[in-house]
mmCIF file of the N, C-alpha and C atoms, coordinates in Angstrom:
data_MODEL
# 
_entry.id   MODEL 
# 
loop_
_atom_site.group_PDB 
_atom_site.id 
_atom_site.type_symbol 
_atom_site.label_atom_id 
_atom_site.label_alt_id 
_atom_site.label_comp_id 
_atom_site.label_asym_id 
_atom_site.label_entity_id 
_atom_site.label_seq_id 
_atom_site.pdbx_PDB_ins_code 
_atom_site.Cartn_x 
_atom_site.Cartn_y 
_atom_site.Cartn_z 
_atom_site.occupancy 
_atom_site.B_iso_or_equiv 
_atom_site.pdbx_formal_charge 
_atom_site.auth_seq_id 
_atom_site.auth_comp_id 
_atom_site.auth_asym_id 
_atom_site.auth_atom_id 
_atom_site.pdbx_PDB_model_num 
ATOM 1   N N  . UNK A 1 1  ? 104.620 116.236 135.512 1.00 0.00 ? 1  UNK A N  1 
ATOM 2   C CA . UNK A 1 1  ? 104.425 116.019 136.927 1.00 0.00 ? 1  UNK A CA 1 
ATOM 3   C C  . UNK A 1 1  ? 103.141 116.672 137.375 1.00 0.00 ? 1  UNK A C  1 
ATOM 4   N N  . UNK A 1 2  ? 102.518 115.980 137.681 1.00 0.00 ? 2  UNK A N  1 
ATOM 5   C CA . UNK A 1 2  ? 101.228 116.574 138.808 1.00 0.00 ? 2  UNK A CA 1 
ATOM 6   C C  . UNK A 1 2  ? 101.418 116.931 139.634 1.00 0.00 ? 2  UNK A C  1 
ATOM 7   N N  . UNK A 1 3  ? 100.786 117.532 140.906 1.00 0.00 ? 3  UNK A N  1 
ATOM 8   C CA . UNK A 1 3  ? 99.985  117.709 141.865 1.00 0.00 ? 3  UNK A CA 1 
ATOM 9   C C  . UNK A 1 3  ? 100.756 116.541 143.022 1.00 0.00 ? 3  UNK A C  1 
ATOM 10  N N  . UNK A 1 4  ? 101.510 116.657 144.186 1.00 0.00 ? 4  UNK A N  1 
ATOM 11  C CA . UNK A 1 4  ? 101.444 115.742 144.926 1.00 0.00 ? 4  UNK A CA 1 
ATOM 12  C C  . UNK A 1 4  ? 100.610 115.200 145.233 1.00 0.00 ? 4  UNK A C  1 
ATOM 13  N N  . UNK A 1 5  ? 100.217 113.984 145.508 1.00 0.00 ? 5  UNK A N  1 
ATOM 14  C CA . UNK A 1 5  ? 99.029  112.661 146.137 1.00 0.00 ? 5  UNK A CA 1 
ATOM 15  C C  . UNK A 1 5  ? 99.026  113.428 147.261 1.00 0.00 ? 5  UNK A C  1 
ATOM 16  N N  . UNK A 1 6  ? 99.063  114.088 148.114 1.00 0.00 ? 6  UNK A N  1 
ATOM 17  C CA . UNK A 1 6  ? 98.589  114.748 149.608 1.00 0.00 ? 6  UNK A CA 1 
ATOM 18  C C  . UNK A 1 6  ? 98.246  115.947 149.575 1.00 0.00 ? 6  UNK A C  1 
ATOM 19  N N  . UNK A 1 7  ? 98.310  116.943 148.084 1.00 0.00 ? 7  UNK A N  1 
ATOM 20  C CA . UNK A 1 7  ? 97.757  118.108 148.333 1.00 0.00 ? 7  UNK A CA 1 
ATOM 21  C C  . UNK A 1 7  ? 96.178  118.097 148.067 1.00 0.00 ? 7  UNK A C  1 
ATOM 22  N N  . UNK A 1 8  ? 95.303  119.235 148.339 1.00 0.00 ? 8  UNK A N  1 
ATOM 23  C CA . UNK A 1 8  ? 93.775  118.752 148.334 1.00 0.00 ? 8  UNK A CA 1 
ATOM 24  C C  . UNK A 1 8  ? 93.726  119.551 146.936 1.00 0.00 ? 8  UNK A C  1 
ATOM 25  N N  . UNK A 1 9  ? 92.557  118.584 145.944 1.00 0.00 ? 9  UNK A N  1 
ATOM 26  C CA . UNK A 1 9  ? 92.112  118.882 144.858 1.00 0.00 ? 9  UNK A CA 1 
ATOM 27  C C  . UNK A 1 9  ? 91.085  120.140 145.008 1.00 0.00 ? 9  UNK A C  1 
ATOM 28  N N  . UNK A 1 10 ? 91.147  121.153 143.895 1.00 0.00 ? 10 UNK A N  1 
ATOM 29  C CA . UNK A 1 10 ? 90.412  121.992 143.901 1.00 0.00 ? 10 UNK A CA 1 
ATOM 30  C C  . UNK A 1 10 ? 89.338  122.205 144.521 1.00 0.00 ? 10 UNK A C  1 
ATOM 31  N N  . UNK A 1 11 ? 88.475  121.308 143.829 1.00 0.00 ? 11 UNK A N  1 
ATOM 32  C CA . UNK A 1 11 ? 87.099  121.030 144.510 1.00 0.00 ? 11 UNK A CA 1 
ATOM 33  C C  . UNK A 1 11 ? 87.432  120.709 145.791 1.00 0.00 ? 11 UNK A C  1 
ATOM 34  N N  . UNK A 1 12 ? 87.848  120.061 146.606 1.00 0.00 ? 12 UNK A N  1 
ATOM 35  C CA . UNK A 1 12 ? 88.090  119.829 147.926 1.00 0.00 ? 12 UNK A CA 1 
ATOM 36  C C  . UNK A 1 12 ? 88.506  120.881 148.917 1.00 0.00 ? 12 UNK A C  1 
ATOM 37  N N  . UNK A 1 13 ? 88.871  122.265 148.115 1.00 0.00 ? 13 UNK A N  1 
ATOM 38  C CA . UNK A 1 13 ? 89.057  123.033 149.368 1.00 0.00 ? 13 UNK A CA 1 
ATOM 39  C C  . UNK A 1 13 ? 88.162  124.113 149.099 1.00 0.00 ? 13 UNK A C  1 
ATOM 40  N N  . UNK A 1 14 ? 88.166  125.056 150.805 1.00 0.00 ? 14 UNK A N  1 
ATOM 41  C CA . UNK A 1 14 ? 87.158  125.794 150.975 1.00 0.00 ? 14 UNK A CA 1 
ATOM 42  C C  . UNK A 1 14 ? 86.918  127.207 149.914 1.00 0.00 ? 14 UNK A C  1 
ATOM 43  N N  . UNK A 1 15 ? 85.798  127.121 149.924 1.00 0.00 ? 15 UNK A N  1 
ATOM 44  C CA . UNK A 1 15 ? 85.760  128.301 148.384 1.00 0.00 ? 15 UNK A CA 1 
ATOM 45  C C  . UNK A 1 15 ? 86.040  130.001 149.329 1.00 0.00 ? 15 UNK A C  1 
ATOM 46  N N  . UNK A 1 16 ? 87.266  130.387 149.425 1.00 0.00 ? 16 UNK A N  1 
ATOM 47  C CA . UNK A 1 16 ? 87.471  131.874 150.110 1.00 0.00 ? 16 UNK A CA 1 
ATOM 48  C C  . UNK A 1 16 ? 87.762  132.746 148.691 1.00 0.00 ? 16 UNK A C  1 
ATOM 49  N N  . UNK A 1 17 ? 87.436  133.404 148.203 1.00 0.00 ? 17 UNK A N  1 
ATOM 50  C CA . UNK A 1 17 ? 87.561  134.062 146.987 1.00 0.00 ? 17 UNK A CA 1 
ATOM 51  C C  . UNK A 1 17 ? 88.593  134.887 147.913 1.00 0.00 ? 17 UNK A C  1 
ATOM 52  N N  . UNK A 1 18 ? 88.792  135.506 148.542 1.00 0.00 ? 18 UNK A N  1 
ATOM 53  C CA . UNK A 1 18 ? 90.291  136.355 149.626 1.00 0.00 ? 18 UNK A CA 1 
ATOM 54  C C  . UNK A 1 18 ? 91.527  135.618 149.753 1.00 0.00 ? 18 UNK A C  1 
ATOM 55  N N  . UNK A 1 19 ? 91.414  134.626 149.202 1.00 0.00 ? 19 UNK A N  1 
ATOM 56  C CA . UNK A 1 19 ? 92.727  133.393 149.942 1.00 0.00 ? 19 UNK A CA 1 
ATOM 57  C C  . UNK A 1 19 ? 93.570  134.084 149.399 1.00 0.00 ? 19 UNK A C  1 
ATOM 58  N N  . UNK A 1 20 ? 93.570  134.723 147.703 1.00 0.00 ? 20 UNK A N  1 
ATOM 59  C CA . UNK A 1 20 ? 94.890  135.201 147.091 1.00 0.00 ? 20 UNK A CA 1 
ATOM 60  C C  . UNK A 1 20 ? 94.796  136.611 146.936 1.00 0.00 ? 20 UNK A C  1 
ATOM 61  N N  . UNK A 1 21 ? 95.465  137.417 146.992 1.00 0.00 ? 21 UNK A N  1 
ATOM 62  C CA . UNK A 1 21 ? 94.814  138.915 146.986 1.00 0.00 ? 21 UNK A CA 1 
ATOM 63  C C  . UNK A 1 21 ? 94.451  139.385 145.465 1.00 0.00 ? 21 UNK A C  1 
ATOM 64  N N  . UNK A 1 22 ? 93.731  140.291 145.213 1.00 0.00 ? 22 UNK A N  1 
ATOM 65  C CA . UNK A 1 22 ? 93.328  140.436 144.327 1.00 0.00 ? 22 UNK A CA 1 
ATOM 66  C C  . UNK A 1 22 ? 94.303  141.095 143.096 1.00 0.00 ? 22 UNK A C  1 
ATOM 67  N N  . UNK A 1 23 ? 95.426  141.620 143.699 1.00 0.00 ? 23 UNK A N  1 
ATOM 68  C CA . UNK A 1 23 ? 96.762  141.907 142.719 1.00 0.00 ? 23 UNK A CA 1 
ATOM 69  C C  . UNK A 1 23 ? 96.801  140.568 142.442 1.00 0.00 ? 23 UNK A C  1 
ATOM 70  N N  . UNK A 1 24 ? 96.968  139.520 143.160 1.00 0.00 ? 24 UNK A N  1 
ATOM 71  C CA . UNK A 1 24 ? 97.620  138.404 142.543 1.00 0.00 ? 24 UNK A CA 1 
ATOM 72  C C  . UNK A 1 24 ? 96.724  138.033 141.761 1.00 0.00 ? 24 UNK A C  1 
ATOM 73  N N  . UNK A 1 25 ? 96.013  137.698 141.880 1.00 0.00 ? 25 UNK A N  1 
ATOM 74  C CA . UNK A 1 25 ? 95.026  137.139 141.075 1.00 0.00 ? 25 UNK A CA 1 
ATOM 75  C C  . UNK A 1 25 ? 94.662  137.915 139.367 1.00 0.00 ? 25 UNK A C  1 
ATOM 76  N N  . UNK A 1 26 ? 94.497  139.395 139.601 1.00 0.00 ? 26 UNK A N  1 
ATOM 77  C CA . UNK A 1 26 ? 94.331  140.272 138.425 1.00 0.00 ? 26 UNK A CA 1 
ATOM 78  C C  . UNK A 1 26 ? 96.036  139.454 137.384 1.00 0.00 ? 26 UNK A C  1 
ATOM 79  N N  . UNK A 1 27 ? 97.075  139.268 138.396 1.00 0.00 ? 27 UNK A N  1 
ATOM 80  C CA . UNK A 1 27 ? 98.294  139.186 137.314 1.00 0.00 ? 27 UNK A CA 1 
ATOM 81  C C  . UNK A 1 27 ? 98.236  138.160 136.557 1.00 0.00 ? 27 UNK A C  1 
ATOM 82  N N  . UNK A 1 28 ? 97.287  136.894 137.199 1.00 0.00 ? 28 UNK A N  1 
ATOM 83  C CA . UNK A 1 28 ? 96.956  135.705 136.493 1.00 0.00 ? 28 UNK A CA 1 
ATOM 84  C C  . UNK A 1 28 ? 96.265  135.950 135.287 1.00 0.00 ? 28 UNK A C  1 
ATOM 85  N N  . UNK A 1 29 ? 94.994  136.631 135.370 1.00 0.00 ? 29 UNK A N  1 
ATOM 86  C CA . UNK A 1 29 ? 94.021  137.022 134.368 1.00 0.00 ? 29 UNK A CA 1 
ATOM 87  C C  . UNK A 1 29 ? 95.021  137.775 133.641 1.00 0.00 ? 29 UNK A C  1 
ATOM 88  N N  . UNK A 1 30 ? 95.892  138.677 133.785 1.00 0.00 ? 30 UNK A N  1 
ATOM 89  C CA . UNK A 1 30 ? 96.930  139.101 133.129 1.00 0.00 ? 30 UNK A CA 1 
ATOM 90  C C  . UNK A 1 30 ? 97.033  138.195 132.053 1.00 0.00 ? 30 UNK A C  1 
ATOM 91  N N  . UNK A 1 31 ? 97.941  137.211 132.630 1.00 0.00 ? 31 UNK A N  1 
ATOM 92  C CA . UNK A 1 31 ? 98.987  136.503 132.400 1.00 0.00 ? 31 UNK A CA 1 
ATOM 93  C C  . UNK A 1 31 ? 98.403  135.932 131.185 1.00 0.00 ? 31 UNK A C  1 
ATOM 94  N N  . UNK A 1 32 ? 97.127  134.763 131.431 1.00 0.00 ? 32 UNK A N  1 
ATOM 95  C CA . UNK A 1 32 ? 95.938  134.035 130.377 1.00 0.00 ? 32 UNK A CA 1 
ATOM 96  C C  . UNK A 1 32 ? 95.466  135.259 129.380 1.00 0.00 ? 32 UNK A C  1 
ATOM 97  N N  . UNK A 1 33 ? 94.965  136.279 129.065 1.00 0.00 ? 33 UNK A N  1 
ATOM 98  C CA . UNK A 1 33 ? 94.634  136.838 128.565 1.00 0.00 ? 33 UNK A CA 1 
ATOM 99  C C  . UNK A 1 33 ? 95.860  137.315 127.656 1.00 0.00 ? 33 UNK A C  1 
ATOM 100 N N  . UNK A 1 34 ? 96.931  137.379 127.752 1.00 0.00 ? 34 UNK A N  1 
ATOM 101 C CA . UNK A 1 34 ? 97.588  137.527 127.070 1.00 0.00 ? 34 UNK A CA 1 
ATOM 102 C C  . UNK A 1 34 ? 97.917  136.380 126.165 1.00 0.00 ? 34 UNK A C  1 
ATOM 103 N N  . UNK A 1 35 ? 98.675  135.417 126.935 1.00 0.00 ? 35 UNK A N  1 
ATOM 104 C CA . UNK A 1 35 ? 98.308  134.306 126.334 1.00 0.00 ? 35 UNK A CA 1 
ATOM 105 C C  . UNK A 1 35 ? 97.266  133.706 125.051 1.00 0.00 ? 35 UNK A C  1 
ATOM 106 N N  . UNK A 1 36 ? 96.175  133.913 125.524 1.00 0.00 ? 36 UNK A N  1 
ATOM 107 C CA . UNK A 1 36 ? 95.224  133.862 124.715 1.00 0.00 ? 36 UNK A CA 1 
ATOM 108 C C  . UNK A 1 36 ? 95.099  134.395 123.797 1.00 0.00 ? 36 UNK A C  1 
ATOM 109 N N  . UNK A 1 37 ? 95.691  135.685 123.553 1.00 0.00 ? 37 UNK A N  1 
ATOM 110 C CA . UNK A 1 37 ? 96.077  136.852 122.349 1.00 0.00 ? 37 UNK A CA 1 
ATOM 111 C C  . UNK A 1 37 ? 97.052  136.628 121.920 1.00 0.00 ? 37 UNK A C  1 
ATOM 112 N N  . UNK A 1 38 ? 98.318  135.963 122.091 1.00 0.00 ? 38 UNK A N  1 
ATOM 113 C CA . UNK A 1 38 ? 99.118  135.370 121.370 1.00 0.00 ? 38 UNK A CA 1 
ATOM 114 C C  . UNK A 1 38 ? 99.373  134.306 121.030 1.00 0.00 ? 38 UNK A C  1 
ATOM 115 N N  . UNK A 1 39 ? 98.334  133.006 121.273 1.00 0.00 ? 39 UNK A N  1 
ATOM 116 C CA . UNK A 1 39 ? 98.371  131.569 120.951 1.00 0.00 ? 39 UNK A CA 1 
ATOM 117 C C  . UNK A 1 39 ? 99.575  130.750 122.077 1.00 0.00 ? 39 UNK A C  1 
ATOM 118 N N  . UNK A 1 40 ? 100.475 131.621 122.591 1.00 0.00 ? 40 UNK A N  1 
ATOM 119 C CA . UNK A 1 40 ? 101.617 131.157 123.235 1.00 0.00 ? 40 UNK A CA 1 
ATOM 120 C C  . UNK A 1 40 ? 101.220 130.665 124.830 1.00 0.00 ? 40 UNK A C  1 
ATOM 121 N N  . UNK A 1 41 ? 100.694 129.071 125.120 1.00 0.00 ? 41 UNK A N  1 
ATOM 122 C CA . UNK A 1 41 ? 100.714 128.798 126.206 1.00 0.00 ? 41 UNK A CA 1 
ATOM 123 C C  . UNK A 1 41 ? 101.535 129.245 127.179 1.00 0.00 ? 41 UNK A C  1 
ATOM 124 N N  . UNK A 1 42 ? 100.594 128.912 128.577 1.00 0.00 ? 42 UNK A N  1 
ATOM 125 C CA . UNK A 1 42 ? 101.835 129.019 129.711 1.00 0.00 ? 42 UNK A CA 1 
ATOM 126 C C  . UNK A 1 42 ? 101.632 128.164 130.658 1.00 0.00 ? 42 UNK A C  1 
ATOM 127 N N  . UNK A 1 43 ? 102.576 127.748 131.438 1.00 0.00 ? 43 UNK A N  1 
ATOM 128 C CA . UNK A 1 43 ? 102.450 126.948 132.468 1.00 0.00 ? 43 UNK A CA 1 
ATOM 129 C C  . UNK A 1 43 ? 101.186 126.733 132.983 1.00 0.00 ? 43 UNK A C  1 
ATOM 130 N N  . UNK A 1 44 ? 100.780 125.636 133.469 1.00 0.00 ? 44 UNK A N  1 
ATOM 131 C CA . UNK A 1 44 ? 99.414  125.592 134.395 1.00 0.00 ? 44 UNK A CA 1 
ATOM 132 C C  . UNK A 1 44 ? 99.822  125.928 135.745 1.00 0.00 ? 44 UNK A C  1 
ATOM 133 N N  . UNK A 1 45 ? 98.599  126.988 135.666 1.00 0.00 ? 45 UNK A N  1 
ATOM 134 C CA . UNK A 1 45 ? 98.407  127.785 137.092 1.00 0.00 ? 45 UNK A CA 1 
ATOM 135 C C  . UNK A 1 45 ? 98.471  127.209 138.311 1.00 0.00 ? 45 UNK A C  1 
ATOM 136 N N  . UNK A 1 46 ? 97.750  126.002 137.856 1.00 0.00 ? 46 UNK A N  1 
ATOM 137 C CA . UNK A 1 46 ? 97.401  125.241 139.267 1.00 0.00 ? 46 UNK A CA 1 
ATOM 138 C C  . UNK A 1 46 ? 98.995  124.002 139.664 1.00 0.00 ? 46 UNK A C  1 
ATOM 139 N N  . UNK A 1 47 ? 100.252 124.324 138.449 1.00 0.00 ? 47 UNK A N  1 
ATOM 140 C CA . UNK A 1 47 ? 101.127 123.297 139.105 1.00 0.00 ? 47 UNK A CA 1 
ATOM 141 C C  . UNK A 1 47 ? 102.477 124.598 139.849 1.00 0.00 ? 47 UNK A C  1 
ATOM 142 N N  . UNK A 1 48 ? 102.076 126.227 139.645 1.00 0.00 ? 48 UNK A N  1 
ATOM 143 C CA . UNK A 1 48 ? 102.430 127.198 140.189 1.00 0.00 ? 48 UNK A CA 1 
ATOM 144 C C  . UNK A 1 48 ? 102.279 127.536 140.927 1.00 0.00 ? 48 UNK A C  1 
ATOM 145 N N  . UNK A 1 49 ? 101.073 127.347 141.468 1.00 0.00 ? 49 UNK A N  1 
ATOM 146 C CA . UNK A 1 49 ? 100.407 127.864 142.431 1.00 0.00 ? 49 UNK A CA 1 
ATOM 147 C C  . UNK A 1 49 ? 99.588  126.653 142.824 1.00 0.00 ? 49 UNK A C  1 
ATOM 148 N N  . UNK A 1 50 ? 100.052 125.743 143.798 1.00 0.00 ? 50 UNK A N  1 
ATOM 149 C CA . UNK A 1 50 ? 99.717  124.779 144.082 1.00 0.00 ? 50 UNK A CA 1 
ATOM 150 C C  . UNK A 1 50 ? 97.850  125.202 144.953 1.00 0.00 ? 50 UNK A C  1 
ATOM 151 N N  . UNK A 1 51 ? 98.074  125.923 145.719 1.00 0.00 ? 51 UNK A N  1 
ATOM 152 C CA . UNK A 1 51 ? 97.193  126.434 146.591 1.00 0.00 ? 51 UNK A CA 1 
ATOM 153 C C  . UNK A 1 51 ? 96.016  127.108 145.492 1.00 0.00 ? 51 UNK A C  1 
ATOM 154 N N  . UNK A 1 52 ? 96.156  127.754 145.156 1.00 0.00 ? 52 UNK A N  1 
ATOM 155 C CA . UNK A 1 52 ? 95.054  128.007 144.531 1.00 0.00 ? 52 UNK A CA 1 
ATOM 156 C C  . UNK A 1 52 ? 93.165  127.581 144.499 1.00 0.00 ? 52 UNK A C  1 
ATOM 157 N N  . UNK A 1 53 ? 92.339  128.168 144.995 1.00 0.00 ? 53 UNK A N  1 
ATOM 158 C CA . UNK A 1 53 ? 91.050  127.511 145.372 1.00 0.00 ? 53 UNK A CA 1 
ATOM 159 C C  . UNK A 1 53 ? 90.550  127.646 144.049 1.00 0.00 ? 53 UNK A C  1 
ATOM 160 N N  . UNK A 1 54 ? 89.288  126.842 143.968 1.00 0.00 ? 54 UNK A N  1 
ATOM 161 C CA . UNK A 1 54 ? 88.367  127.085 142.814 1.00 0.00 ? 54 UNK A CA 1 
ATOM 162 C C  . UNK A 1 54 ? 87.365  128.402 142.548 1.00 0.00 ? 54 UNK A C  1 
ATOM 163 N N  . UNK A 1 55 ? 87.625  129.094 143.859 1.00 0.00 ? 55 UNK A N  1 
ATOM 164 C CA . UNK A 1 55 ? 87.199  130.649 143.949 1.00 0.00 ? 55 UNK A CA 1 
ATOM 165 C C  . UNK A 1 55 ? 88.024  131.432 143.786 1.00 0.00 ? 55 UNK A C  1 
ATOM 166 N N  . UNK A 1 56 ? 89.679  131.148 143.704 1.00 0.00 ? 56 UNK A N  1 
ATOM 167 C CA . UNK A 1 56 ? 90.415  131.676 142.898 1.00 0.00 ? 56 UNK A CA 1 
ATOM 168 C C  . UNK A 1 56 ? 90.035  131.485 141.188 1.00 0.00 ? 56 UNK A C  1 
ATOM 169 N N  . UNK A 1 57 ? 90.192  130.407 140.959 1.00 0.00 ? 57 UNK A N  1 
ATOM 170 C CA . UNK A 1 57 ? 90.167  130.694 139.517 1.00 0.00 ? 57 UNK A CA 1 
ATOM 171 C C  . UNK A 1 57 ? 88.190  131.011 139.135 1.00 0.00 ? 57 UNK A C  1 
ATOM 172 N N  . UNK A 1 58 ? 87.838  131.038 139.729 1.00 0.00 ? 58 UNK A N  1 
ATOM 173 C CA . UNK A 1 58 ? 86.647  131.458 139.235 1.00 0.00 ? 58 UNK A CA 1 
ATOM 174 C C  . UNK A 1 58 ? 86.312  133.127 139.508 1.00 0.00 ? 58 UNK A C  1 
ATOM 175 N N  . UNK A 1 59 ? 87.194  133.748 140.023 1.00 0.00 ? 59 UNK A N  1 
ATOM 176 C CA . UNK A 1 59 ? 88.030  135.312 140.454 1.00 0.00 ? 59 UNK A CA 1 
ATOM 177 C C  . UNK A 1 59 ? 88.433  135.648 138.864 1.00 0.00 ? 59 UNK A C  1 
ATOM 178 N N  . UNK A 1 60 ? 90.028  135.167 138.372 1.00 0.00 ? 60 UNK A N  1 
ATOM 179 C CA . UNK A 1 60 ? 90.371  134.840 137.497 1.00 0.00 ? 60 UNK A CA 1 
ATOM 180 C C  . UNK A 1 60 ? 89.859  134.997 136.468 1.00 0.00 ? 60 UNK A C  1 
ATOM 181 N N  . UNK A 1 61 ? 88.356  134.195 136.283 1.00 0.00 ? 61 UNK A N  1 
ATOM 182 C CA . UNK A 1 61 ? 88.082  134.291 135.307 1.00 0.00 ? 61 UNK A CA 1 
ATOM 183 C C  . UNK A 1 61 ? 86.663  135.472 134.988 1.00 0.00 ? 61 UNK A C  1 
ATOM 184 N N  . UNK A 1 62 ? 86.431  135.663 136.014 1.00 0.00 ? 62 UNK A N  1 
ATOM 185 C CA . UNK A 1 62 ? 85.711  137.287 136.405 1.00 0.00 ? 62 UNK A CA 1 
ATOM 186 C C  . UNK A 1 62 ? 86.501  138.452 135.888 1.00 0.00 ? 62 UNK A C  1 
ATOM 187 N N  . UNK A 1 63 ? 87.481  138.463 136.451 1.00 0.00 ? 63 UNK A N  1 
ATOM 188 C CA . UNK A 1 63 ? 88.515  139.373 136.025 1.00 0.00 ? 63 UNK A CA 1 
ATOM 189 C C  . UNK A 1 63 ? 88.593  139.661 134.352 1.00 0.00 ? 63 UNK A C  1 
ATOM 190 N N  . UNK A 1 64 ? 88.678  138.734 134.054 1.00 0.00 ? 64 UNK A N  1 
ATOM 191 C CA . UNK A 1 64 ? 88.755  138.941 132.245 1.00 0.00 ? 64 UNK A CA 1 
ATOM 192 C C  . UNK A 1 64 ? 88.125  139.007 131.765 1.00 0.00 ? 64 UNK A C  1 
ATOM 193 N N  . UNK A 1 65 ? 86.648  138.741 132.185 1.00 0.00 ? 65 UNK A N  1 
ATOM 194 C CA . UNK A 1 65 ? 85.713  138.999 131.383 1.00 0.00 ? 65 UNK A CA 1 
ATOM 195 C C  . UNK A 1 65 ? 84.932  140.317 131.571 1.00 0.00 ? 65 UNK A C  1 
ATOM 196 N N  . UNK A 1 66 ? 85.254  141.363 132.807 1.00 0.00 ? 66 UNK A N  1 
ATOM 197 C CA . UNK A 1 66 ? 85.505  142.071 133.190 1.00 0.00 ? 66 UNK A CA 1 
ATOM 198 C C  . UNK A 1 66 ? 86.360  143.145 132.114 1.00 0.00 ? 66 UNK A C  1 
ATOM 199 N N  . UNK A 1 67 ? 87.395  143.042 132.089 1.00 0.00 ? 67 UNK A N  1 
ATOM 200 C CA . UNK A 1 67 ? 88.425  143.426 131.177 1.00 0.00 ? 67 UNK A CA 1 
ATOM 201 C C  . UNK A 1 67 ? 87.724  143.527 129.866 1.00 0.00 ? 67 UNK A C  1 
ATOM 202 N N  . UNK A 1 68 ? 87.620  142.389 129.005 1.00 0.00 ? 68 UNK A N  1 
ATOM 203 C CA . UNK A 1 68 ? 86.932  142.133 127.899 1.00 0.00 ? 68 UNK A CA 1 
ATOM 204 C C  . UNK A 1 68 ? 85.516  143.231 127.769 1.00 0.00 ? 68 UNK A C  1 
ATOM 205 N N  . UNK A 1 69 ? 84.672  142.953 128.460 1.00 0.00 ? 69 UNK A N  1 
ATOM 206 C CA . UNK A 1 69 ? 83.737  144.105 128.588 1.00 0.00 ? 69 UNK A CA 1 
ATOM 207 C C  . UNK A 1 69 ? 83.967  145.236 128.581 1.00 0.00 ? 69 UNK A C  1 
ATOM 208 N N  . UNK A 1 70 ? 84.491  145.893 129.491 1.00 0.00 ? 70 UNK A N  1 
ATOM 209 C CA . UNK A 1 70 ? 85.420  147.234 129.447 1.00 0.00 ? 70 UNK A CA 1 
ATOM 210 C C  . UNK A 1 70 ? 86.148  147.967 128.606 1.00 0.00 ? 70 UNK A C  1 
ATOM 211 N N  . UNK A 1 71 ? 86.189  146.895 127.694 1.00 0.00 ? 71 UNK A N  1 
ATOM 212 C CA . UNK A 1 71 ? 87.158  147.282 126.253 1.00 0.00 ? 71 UNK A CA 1 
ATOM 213 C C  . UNK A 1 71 ? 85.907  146.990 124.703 1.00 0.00 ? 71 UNK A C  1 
ATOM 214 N N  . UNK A 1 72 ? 84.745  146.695 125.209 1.00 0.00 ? 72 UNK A N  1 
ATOM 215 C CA . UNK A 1 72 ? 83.970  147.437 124.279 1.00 0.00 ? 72 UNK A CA 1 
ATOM 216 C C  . UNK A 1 72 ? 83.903  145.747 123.453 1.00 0.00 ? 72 UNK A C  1 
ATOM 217 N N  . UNK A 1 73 ? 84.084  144.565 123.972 1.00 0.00 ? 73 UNK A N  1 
ATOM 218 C CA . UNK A 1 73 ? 84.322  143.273 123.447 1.00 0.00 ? 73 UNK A CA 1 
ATOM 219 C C  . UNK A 1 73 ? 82.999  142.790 123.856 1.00 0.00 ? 73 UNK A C  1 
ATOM 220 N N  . UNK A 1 74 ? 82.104  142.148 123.116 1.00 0.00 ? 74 UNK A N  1 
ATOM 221 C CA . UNK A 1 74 ? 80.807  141.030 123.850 1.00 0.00 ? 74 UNK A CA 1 
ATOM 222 C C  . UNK A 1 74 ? 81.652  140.125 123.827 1.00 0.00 ? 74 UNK A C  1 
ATOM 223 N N  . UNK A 1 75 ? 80.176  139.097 124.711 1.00 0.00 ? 75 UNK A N  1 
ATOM 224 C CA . UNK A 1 75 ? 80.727  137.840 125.311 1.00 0.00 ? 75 UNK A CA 1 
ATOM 225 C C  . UNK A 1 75 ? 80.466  137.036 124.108 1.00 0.00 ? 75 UNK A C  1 
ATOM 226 N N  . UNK A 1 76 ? 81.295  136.292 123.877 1.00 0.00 ? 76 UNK A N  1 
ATOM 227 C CA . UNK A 1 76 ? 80.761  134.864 123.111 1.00 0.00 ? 76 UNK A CA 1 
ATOM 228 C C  . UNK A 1 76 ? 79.798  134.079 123.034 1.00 0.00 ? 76 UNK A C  1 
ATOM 229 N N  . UNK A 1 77 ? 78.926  133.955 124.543 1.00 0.00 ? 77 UNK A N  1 
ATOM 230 C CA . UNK A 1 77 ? 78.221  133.444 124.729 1.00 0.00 ? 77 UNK A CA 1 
ATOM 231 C C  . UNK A 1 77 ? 77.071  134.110 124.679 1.00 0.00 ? 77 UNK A C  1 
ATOM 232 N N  . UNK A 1 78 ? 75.827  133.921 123.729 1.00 0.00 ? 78 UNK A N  1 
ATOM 233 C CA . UNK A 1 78 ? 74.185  134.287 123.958 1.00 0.00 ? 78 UNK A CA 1 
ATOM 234 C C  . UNK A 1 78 ? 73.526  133.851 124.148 1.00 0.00 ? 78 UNK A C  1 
ATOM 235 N N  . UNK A 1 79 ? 72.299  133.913 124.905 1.00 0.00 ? 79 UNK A N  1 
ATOM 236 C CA . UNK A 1 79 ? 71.444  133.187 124.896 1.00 0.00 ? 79 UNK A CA 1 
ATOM 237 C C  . UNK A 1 79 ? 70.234  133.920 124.325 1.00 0.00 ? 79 UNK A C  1 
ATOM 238 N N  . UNK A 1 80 ? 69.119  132.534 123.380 1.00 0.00 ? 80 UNK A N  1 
ATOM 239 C CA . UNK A 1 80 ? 68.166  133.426 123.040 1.00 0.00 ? 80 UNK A CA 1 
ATOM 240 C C  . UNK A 1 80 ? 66.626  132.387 123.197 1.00 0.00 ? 80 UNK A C  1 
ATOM 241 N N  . UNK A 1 81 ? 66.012  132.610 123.713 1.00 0.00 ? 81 UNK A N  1 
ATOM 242 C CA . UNK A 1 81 ? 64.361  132.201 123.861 1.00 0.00 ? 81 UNK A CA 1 
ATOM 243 C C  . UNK A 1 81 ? 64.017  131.987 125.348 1.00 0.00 ? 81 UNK A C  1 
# 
């Protein structure tokens, strides 16, 4: 099941990085990061949390990479020239 036909798509709503508080949001990055360390999917965020902006998950994903850094991890990504 998707997304009801009347709720607004990500991109379509206003980018408030505040909409979700930042506990909530850290429990998400939680949540994926663990995940990610144990191969064991989880629900999609966005059919949980219907509301959710794209400045939420782009929070989200600050958060962990955040984390990741902090724990002495580089990024995957380099750039070089």
């Amino acid at each position: 099941m998707g997304r009801p036909s009347d709720a607004p798509r990500l991109q379509d709503r206003s980018p408030d990085p505040t909409f979700h508080g930042e506990q909530v949001l850290a429990g998400l990055a939680g949540e994926l990061a663990q995940a990610a360390r144990s191969g064991v999917p989880v629900p999609l965020l966005s059919e949980r949390f219907p509301d959710l902006t794209l400045a939420d998950a782009y929070r989200v994903q600050q958060i962990n990479i955040q984390r990741r850094a902090a724990a002495g991890n580089r990024s995957p990504v380099t750039r070089s020239g």
